[in-house]
C-alpha positions in Angstrom: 0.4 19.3 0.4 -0.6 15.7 -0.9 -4.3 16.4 -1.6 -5.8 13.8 -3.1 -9.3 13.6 -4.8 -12.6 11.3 -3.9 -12.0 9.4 -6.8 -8.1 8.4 -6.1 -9.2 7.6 -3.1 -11.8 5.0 -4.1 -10.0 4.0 -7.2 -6.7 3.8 -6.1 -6.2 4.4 -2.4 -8.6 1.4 -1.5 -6.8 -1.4 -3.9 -3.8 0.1 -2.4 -4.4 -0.4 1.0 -6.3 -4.1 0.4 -2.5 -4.9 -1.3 -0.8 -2.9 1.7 -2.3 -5.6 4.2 -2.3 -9.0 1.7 1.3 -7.7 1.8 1.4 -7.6 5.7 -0.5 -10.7 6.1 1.8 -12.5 4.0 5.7 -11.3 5.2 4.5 -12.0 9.0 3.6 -15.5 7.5 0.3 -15.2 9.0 -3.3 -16.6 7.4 -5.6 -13.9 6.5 -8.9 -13.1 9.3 -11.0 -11.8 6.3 -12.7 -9.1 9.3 -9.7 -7.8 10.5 -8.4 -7.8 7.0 -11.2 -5.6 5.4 -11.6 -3.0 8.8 -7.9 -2.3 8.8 -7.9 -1.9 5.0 -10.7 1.0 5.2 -9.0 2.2 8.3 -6.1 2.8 6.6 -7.1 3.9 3.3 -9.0 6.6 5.4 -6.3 7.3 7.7 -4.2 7.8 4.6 -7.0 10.4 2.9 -7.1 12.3 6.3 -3.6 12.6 6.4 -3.2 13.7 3.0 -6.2 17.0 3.4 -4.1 18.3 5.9 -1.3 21.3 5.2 1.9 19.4 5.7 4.6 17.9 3.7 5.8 15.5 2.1 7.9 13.8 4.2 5.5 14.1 6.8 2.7 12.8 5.5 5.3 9.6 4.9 5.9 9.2 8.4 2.2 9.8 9.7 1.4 6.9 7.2 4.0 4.8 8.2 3.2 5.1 12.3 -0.8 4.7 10.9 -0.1 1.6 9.1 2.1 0.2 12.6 -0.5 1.1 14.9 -3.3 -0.8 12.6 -1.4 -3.6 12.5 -1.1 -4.0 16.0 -4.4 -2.5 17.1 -6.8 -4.2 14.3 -4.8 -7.1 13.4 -3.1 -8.0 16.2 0.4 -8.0 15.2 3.4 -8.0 17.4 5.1 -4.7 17.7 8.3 -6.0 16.2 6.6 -7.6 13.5 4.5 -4.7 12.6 7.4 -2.1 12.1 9.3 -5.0 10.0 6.6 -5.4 8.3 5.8 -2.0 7.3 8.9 -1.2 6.3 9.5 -4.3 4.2 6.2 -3.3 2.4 6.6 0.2 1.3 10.1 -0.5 0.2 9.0 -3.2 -2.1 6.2 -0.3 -3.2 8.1 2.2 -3.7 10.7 -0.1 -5.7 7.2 -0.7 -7.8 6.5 2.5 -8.1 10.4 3.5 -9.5 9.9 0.9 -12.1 6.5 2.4 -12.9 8.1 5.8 -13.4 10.8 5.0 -15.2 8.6 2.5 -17.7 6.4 5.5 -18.2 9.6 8.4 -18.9 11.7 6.1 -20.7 9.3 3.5 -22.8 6.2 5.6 -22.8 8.1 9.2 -23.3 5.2 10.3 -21.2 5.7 13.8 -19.1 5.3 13.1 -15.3 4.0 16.4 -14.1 1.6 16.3 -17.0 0.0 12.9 -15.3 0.4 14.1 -12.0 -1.7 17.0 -12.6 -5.0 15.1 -13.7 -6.3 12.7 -11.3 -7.6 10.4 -13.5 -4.5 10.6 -15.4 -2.8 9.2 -12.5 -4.7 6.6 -11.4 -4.1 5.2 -14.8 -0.6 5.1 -14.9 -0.3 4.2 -11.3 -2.2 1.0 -11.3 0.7 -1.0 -13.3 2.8 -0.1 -10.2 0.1 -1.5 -8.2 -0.9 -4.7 -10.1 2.7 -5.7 -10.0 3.0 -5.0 -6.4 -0.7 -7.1 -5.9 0.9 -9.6 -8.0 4.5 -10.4 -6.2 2.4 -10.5 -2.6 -0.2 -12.9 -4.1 2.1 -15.4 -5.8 4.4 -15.5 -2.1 1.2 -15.9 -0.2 0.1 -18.7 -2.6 4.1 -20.3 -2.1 3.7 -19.6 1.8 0.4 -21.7 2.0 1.1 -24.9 -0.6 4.2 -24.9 2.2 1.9 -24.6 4.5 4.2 -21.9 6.8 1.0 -19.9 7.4 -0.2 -19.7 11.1 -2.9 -18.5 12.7 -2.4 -14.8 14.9 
């Protein structure tokens, strides 16, 4: 079981998800509805804390996300099917290509012990968010590229 605590889900859950659907918004090449952008974010990030209370595993919880994440997409945001699972998949590969670099910046720069972190929430938050500013950071500067290029529509 994935358990998370209130506070990851406030502190980190939340930015995640905001980044999550910048990160949508901006590989379907589509401008952001602010609305639709904030309801799907909060859907998700408590979709996503749901999922996580309940007694499965791992890979699981992965794929409940992942179908979560397609179904807001095309439900709140009206995103074509297609588009949505491209989408999806496109974004938490780039995450979890973040999140490797995180991990191994933290074992092999920081010598810092994993499952020591991983233990304390707080603990993890903080070493997480590097993973998730660089992540914020790629998706902004490609939105900001797609709109001087003006190849942003409307849905």
């Amino acid at each position: 079981m994935l358990k998370v605590s209130f506070a990851e889900f406030i502190l980190r859950g939340i930015p995640e998800t905001l980044v999550f659907f910048l990160a949508a918004y901006t590989f379907s090449k589509n401008i952001i509805q602010l609305k639709r952008y904030l309801l799907s974010s909060i859907s998700y990030a408590s979709l996503v804390y749901i999922i996580r209370t309940l007694p499965i595993q791992n890979g699981t919880v992965f794929i409940l996300n992942l179908i979560g994440f397609i179904f807001i997409l095309v439900g709140i945001n009206k995103f074509d099917i297609i588009k949505s699972i491209k989408v999806s998949i496109c974004v938490l590969l780039i995450e979890f290509l973040c999140e490797g670099i995180n991990i191994l910046v933290i074992q092999l720069v920081l010598k810092e012990d994993i499952n020591k972190i991983f233990k304390s929430p707080m603990l993890k938050i903080l070493y997480s968010m590097p993973a998730l500013l660089l992540l914020g950071v790629v998706i902004i500067l490609y939105y900001i590229k797609l709109k001087k290029r003006k190849e942003l529509k409307h849905i």
